[in-house]
N, C-alpha and C positions, 0 to 999 in steps of 0.2 A: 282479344283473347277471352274475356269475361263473357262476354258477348256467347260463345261458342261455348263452353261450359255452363253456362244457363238453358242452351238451346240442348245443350246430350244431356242434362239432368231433368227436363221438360219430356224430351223423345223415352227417357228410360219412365218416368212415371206414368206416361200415355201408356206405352206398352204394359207396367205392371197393374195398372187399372182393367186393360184387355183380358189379361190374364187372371184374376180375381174374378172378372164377369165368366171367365169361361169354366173356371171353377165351378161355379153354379149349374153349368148345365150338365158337368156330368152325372148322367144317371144310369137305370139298370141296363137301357141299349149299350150305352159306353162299353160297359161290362160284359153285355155277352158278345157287342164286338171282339173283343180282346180274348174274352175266351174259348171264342171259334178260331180266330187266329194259331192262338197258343195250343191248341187240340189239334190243328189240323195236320195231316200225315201229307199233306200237299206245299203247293207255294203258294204265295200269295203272289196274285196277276192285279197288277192295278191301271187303271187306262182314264185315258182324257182326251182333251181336246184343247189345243190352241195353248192359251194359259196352264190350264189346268192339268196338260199332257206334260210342261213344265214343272209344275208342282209333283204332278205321280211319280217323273222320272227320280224327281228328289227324294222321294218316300223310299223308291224303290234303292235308289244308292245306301238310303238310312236302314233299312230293313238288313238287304245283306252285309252290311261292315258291321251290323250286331247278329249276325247266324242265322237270321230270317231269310230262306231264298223266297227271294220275289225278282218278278221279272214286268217290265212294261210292255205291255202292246195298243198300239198306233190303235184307235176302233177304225181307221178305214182299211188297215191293213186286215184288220179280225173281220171286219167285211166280206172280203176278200181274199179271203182262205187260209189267215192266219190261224182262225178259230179253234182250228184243230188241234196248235199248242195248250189248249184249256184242257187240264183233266178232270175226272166229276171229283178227286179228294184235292183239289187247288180252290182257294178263296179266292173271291173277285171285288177286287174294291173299283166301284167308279165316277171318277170326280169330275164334274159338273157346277160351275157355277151357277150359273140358270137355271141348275134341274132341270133344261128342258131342249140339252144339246142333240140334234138331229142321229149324231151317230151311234150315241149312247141310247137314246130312245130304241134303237135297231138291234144293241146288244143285249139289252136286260133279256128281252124274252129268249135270247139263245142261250143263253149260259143259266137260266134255270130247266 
């Protein structure tokens, strides 16, 4: 039992050490992230791949249960004719572990 209450008060100090570090990097991008979000008269479209299509969809859960509409799109659906649910007053968040996923590469230059 000790055992395992050494181990969640070990996991909970890792975590708030992560968090401290993440603190530092917010800066003025953070900010005008947030406040193109918070301006915009659109939704917010957030997309991924693989992993990270699982991370967007969670954003996207967290976004609307606080008043945020946002909506997830598949990029190989937006590929393929999904695209056209983008409007030009919607923000586009796209997550990318690698920075340098094939589908997302395909979308950046459509939605600017």
């Amino acid at each position: 039992m000790s055992t395992s209450i050494e181990r969640g008060k070990e996991v909970i100090r890792i975590e708030a050490e992560a968090l401290e570090a993440l603190a530092s990097r917010i800066d003025e991008n953070f900010a005008a992230a947030v406040d193109l979000i918070f301006n915009s008269t659109g939704r917010v479209i957030v997309t991924g791949m693989g992993k990270s299509g699982l991370v967007a969809r969670k954003i996207v859960a967290t976004m609307n249960s606080t008043g945020t509409a946002a909506v997830f799109l598949h990029p190989s659906d937006a590929v393929h004719g999904d695209l056209g649910m983008v409007r030009a007053e919607d923000v586009v968040i796209c997550l990318s572990k690698s920075g340098d996923t094939e589908e997302i590469r395909q979308l950046v230059p459509m939605f600017r």
